[in-house]
C-alpha positions as CSV (number, residue, x, y, z in Angstrom):
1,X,-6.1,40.3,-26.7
2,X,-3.2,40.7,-23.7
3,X,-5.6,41.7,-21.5
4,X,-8.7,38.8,-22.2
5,X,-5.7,36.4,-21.4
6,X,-4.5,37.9,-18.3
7,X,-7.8,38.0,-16.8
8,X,-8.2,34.4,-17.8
9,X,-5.0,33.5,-16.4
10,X,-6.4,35.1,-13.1
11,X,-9.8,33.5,-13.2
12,X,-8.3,30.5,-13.8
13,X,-6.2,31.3,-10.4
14,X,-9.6,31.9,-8.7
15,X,-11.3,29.0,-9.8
16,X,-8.3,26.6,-8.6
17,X,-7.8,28.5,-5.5
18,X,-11.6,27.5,-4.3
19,X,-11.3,24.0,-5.3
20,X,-11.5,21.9,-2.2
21,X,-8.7,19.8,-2.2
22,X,-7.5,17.2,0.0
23,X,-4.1,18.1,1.4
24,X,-3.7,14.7,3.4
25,X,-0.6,12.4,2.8
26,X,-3.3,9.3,2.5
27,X,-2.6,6.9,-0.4
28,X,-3.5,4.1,-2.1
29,X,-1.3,0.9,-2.4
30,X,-2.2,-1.8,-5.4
31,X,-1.3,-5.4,-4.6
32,X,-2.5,-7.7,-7.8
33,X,-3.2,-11.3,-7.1
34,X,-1.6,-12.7,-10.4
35,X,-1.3,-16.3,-12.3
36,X,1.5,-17.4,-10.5
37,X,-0.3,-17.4,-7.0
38,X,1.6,-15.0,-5.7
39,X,0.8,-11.2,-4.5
40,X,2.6,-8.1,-6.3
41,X,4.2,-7.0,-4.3
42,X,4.6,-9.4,-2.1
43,X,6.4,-7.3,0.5
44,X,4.7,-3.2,1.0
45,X,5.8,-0.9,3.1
46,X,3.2,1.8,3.8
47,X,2.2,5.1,6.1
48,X,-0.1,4.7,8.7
49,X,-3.7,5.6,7.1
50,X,-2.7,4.3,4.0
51,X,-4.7,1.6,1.9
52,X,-4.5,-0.8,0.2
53,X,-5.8,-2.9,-2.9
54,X,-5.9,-6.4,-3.4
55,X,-6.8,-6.9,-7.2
56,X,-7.8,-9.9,-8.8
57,X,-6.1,-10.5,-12.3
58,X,-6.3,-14.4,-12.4
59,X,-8.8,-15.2,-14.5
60,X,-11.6,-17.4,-12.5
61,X,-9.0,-19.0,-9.7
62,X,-10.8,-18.4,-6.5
63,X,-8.7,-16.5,-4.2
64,X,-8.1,-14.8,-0.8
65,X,-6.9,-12.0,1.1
66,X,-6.5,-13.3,4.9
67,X,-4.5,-11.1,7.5
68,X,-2.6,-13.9,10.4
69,X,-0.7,-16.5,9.7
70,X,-2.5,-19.9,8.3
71,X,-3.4,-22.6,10.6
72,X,-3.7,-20.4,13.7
73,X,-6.3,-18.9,15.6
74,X,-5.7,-15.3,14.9
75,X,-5.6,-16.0,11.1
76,X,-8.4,-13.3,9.5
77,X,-9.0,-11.6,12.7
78,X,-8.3,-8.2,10.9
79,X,-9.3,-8.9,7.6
80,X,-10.8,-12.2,5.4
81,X,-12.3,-11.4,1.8
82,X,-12.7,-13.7,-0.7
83,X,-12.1,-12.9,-4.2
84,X,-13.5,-15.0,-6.6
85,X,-13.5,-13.7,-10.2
86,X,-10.5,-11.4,-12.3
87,X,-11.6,-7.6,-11.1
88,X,-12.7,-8.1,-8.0
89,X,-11.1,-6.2,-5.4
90,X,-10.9,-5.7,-2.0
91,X,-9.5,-2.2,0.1
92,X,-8.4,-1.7,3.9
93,X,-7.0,0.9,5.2
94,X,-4.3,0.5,7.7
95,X,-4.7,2.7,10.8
96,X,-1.8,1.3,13.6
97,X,1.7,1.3,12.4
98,X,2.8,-2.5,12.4
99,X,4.3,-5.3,10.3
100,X,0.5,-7.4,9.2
101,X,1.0,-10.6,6.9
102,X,-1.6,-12.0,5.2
103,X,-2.0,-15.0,2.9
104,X,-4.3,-16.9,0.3
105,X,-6.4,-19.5,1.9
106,X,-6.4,-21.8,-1.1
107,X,-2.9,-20.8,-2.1
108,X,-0.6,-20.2,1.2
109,X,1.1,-23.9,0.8
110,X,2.4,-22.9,-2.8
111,X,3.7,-19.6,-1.0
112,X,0.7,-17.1,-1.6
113,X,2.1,-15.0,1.1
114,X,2.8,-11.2,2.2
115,X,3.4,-8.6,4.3
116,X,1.9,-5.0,4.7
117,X,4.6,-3.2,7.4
118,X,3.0,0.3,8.4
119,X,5.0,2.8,9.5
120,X,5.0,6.4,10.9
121,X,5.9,8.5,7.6
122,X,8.4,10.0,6.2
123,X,10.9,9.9,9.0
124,X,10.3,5.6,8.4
125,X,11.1,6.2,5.0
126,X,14.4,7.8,5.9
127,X,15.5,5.6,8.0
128,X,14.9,3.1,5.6
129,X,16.7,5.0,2.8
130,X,20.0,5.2,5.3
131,X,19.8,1.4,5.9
132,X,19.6,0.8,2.4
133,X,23.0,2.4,2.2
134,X,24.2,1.2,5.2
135,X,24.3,4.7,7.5
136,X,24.2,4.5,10.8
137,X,21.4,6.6,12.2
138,X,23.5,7.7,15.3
139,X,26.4,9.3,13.6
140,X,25.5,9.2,9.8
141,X,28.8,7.0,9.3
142,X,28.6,4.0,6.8
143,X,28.0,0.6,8.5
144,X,29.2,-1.6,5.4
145,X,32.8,-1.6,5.2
């Protein structure tokens, strides 16, 4: 019996050792368009080659996800969808590191508004996490006295 389970044990380890699996850092981020016209979250910060998804969970109220600021010229010029109906979705993935806002066309006056900031990995996240607790990168000393 000891020996029928070691030899599953090591097929097991055989079978999972040729699995192809994808060792990138790549995620996907969830933004939900909710009843209160607002996005959640309204503020992401994300990797470069990250996506994300804008989800739809308002019922029938028309919305949209439109990169820019509204009123300008360069309002949708990276990204304009249209989601009409609770479960529709829409994904982009963000390949230049970068702060990207983005509103609701029907809902940007009532503050349907956000921001997407991109940035290059883990060594953003750090230097995030020290000015969170306010350390100066330079030195590592505390900043907030």
């Amino acid at each position: 019996m000891g020996k029928i389970w070691v030899l599953g044990l090591a097929a097991l380890g055989l079978v999972a050792g040729c699995t192809n699996s994808d060792s990138s850092d790549e995620s996907t981020h969830t933004v939900t368009l909710q009843h209160d016209d607002r996005f959640h979250p309204g503020d992401l910060r994300i990797d470069v080659g990250d996506t994300v998804r804008w989800e739809h969970m308002d019922g029938d109220e028309e919305h949209s996800v439109t990169s820019g600021e509204p009123d300008t010229e360069e309002a949708g010029d990276v990204f304009d969808h249209d989601l009409e109906e609770e479960g529709d979705e829409f994904l982009f993935t963000f390949t230049q590191a970068g702060s990207f806002d983005y509103f609701c066309r029907y809902h940007y006056e009532d503050g349907m508004v956000g921001t997407v900031t991109v940035g290059g990995g883990a060594a953003a996240d750090d230097e995030a996490d020290d000015d969170a607790e306010g350390i100066d990168d330079d030195d590592g000393d505390r900043t907030d006295y």
